[in-house]
C-alpha positions as CSV (number, residue, x, y, z in Angstrom):
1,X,6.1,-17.8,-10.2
2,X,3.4,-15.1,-10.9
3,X,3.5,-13.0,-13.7
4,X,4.0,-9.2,-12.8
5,X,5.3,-5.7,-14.2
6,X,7.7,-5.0,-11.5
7,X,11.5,-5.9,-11.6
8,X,12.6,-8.6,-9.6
9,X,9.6,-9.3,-7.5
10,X,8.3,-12.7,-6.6
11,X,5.0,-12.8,-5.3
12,X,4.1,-15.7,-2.7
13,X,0.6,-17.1,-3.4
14,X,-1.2,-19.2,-4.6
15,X,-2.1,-18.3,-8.6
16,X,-6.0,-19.2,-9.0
17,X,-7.7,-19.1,-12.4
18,X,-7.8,-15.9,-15.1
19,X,-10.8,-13.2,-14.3
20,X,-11.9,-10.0,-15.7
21,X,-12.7,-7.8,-13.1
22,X,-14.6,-5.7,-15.3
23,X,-17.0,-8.1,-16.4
24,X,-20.5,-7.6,-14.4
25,X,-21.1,-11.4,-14.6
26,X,-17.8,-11.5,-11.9
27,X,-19.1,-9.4,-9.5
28,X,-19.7,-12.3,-7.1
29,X,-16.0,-13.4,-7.0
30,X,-15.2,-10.1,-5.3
31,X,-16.6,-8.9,-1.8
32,X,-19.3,-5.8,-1.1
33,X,-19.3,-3.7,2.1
34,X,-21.2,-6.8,3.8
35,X,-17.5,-8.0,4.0
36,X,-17.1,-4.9,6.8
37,X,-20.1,-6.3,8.9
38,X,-19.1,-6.9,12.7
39,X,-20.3,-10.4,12.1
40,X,-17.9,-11.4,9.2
41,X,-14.6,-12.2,11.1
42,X,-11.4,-13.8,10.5
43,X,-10.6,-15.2,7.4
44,X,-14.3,-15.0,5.8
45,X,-14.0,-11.7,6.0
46,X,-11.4,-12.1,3.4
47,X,-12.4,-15.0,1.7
48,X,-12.9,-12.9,-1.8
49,X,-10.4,-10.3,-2.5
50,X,-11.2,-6.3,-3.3
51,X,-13.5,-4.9,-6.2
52,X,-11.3,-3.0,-8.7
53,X,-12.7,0.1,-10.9
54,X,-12.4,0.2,-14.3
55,X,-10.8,4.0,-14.7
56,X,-10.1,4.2,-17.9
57,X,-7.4,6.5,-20.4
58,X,-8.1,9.8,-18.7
59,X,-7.5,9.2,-15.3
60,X,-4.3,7.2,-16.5
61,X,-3.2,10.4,-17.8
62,X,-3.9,12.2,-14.6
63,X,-2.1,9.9,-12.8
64,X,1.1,10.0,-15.1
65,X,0.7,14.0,-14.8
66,X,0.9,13.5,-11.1
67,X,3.8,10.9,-11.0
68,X,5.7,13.7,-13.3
69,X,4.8,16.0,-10.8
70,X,5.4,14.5,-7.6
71,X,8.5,12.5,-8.9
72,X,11.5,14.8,-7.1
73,X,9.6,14.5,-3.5
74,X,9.3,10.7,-4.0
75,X,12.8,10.3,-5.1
76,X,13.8,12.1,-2.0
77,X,11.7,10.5,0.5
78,X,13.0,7.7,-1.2
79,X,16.6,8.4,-0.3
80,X,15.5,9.4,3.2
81,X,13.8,5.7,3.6
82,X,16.6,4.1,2.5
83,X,19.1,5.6,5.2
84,X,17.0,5.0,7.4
85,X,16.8,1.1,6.6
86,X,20.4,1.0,6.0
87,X,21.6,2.3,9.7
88,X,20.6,-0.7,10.6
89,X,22.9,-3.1,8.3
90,X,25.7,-4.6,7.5
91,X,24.5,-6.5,4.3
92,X,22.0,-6.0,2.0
93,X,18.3,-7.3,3.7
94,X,15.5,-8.9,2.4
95,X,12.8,-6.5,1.7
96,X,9.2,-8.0,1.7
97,X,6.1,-5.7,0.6
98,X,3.1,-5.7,1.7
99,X,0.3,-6.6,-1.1
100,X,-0.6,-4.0,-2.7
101,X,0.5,-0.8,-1.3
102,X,4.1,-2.0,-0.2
103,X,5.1,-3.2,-3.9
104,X,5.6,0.6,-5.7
105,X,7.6,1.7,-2.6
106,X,9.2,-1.3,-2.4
107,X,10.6,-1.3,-5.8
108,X,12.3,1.9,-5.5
109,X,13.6,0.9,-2.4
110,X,15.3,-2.1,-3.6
111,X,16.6,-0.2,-6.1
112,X,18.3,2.4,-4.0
113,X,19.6,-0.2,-1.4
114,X,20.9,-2.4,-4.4
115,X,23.0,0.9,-5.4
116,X,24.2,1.4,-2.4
117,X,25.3,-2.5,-0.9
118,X,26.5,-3.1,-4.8
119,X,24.0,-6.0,-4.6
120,X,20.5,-7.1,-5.4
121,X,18.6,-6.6,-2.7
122,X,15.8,-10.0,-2.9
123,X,12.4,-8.5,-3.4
124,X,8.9,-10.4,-2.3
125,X,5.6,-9.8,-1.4
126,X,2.7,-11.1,0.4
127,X,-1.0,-10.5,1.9
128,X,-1.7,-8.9,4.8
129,X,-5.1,-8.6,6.3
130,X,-6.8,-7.1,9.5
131,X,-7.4,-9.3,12.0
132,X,-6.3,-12.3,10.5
133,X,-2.5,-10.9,10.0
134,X,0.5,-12.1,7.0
135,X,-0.1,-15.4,5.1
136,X,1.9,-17.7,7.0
137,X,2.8,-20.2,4.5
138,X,3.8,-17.3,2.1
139,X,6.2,-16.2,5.6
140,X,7.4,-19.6,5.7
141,X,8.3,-19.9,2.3
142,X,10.0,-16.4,1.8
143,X,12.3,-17.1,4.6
144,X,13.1,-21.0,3.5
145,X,13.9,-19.2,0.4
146,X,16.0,-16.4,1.2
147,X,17.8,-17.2,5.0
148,X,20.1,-15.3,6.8
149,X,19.0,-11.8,5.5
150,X,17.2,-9.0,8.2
151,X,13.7,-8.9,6.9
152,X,12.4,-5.6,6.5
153,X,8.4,-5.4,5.4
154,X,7.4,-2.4,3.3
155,X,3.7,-0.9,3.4
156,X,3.3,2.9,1.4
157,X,2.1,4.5,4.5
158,X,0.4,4.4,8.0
159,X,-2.6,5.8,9.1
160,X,-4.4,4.1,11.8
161,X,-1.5,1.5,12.9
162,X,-3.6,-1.5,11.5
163,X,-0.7,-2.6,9.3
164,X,1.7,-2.1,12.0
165,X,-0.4,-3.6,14.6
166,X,-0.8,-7.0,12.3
167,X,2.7,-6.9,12.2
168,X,3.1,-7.8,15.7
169,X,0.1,-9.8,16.4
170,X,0.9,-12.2,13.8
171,X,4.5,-12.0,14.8
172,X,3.4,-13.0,18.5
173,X,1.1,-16.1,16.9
174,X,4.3,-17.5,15.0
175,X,6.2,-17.4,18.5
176,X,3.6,-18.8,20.4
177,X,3.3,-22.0,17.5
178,X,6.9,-23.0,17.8
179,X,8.5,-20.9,14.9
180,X,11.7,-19.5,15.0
181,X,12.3,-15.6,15.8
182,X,13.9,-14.1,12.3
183,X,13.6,-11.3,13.9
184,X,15.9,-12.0,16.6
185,X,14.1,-10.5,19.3
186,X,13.5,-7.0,17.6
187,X,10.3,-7.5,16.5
188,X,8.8,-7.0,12.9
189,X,10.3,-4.1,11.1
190,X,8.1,-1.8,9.3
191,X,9.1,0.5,6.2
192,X,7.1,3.4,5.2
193,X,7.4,6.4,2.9
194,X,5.1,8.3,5.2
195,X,4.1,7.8,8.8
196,X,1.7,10.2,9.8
197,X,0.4,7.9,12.7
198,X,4.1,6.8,14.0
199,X,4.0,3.3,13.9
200,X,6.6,1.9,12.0
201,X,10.5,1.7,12.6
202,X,12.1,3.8,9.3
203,X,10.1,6.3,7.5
204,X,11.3,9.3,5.4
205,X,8.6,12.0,6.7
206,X,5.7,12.0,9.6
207,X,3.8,14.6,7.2
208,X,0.4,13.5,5.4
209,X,2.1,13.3,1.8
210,X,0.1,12.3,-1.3
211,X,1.8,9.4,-2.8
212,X,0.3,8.9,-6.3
213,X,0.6,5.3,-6.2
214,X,-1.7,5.1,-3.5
215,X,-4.3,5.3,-6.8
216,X,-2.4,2.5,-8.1
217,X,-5.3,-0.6,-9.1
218,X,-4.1,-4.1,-9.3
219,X,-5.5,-5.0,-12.8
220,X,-2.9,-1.9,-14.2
221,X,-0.3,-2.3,-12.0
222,X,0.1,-5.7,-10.6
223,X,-1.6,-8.0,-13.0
224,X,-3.5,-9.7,-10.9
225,X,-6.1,-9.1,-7.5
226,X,-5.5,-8.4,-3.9
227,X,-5.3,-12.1,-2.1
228,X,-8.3,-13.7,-0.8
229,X,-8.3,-16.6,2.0
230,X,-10.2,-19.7,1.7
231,X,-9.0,-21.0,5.0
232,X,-7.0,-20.2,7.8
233,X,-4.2,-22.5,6.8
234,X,-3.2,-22.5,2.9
235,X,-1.6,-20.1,1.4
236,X,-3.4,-17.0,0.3
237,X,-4.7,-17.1,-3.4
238,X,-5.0,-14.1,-6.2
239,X,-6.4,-13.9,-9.6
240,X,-4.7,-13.7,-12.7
241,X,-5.8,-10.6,-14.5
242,X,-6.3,-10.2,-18.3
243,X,-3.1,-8.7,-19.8
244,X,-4.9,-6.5,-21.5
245,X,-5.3,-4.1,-18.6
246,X,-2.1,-3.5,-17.5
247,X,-1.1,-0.1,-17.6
248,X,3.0,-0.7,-18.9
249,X,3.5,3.0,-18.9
250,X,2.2,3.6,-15.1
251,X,4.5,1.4,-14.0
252,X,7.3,2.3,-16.3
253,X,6.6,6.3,-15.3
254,X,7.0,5.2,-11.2
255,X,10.5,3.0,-12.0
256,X,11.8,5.8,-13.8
257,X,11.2,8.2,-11.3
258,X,14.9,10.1,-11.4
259,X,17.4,9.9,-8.3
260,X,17.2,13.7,-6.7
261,X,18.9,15.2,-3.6
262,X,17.5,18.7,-3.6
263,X,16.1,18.7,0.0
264,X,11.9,19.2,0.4
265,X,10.0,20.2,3.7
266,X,7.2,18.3,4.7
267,X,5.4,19.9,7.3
268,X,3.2,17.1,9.8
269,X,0.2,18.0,10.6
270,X,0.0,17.5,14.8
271,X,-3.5,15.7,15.3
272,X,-5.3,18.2,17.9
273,X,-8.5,16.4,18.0
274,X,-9.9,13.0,17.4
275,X,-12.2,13.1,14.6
276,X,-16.2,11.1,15.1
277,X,-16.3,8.0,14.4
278,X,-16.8,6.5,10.7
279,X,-14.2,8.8,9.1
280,X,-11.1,7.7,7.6
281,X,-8.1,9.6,8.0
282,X,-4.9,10.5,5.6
283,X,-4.9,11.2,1.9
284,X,-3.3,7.9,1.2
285,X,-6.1,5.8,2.5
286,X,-8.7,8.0,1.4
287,X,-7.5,6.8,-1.9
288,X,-7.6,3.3,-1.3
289,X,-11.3,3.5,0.3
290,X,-12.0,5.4,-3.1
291,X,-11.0,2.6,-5.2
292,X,-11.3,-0.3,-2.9
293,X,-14.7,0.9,-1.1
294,X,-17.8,3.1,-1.0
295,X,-16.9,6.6,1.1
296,X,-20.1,8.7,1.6
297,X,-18.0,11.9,1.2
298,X,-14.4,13.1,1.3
299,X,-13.0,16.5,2.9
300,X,-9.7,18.0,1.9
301,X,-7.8,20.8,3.6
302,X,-6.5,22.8,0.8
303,X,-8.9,25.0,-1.3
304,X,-9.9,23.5,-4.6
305,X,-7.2,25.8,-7.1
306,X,-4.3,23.8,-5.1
307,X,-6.0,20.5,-4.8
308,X,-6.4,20.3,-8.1
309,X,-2.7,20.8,-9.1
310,X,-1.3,18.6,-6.2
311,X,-4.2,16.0,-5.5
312,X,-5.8,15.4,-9.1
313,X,-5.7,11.7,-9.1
314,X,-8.2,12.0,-6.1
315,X,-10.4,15.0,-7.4
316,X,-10.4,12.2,-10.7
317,X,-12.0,9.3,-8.8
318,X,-14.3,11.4,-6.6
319,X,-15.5,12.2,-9.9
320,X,-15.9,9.4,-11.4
321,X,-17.6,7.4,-8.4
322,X,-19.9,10.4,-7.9
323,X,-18.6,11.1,-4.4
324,X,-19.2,14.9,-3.0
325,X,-16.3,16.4,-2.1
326,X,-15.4,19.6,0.5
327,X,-12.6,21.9,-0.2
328,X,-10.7,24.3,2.7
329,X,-12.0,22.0,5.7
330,X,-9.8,23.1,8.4
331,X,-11.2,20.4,10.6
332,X,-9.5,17.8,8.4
333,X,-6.0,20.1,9.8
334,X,-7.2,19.4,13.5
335,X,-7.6,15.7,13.0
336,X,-3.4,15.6,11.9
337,X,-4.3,15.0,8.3
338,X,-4.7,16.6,4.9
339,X,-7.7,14.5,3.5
340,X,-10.5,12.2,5.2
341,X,-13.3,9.7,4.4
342,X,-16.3,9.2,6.1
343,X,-17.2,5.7,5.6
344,X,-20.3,5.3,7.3
């Protein structure tokens, strides 16, 4: 078992040694941008897993602020995720996040289905990776573990389908070696908060919605790294993280997010032209390439007195990684999204 803040979860990997992420002499057990060169394929390209920032008390309190704030609108979309996973059952399933930005989601999702069956819903999670898809051995073992149950995988969000697309791909590798179809014939189901790029099968709203855990960093909120591959076989391993960072309260504020039915509209942005290449889309994954990566500069649609109410967390780590950022870009509207990244 590996030790982590969130109820109920089990986390299939392989547990390597303790490392402080923070500690400049580590630096070479985590990857660079050189990982994102076209040469680095496959499972080199993920043989060390992400760099994690060191953010410190005040963004923590930023982010609290904006879990506060955003709480009702998660709780609903919540709600809305869960009937839309539940049409689709006649017993409680097996949910199975997607490391890291499926676990938050994922726990209020169990929770909600759990209220409604009258039954724990199993809870697991495992690494996912472009183009080298899930951790099959962490698949195989999930599934030895909890058979019979309709597998649902949970991400926070799509943007560009990659999640979505490894889904399948890696779902058409384990037919084509001899496994057996869990998903009898349907294919890999997908759950999502939001789905502004339409790719997965149950989603609460196709709108570009910030979803402050999308700020979330392993070393506060999981306890240990994103999963790194040392060969195309073995299970995926992580890195147990000092105790010392966890944030307790981040995680407590996000599993105490109240139950709430008042109805919200979220409005989707319709994508009306593709943006150039080397830009990120979506707020959500602008937030993971601020923590994860090196964006040369971020554009938001809304003018900076709203952006700073509803997107703090972001405006915090632009900040603090000294990336410029543009306010009112209407552009950002035309490419179906609320935020973007150019990466290159």
């Amino acid at each position: 078992m590996i030790p982590n803040p969130w109820p109920a979860l089990r986390v299939f990997a392989q547990l390597a040694e303790e490392l402080d992420p923070f500690d400049s002499t580590n630096k070479g057990f985590f990857r660079g941008e050189e990982a994102f060169l076209p040469t680095v394929q496959g499972w080199r390209r993920w043989s060390k897993p992400s760099p994690e920032p060191e953010l410190g008390e005040d963004f923590q309190r930023i982010l609290l602020s904006s879990i506060q704030r955003e709480g009702p609108k998660i709780s609903w979309l919540i709600e809305e995720l869960a009937d839309q996973v539940q049409k689709s059952l006649k017993k409680p399933p097996l949910l199975v996040a997607v490391l890291r930005a499926g676990v938050p989601i994922g726990a209020l999702l169990a929770q909600s289905l759990s209220r409604r069956f009258n039954e724990s819903v199993p809870f697991a999670a495992l690494s996912l990776f472009a183009g080298l898809g899930w951790d099959d051995a962490a698949l195989e073992a999930i599934l030895r573990e909890y058979p019979d149950r309709s597998l649902w995988f949970v991400d926070g969000w799509t943007s560009g389908g990659g999640v979505a697309g490894e889904l399948k791909a890696s779902h058409l590798r384990w037919l084509k070696e001899g496994r057996k179809d869990f998903t009898h014939g349907a294919g890999p189901n997908l759950a999502v908060l939001c789905d502004p790029g339409g790719f997965a099968r149950a989603s609460a709203t196709r709108a570009d919605f910030f979803v402050p855990s999308s700020c979330f960093t392993a070393p506060a909120t999981l306890g240990f790294s994103r999963g790194f591959a040392l060969s195309e076989k073995e299970m995926f391993r992580v890195y147990r993280y000092p105790e010392r960072h966890l944030e307790s309260e981040t995680v407590s504020a996000w599993l105490s997010i109240e139950k709430n039915s008042s109805p919200f509209l979220f409005e989707p942005a319709l994508q009306r032209k593709a943006p150039p290449d080397g830009w990120r889309l979506h707020v959500n994954e602008v937030a993971r390439a601020l923590i994860n990566r090196s964006p040369k500069q971020i554009l938001l649609l809304r003018e900076r007195e709203e952006a700073e109410k509803s997107l703090a967390p972001l405006l915090a780590l632009c900040e603090k990684r000294k990336i410029p950022l543009s306010f009112g870009r209407r552009e950002v509207e035309e490419w179906g999204a609320i935020a973007a990244a150019r990466m290159s």
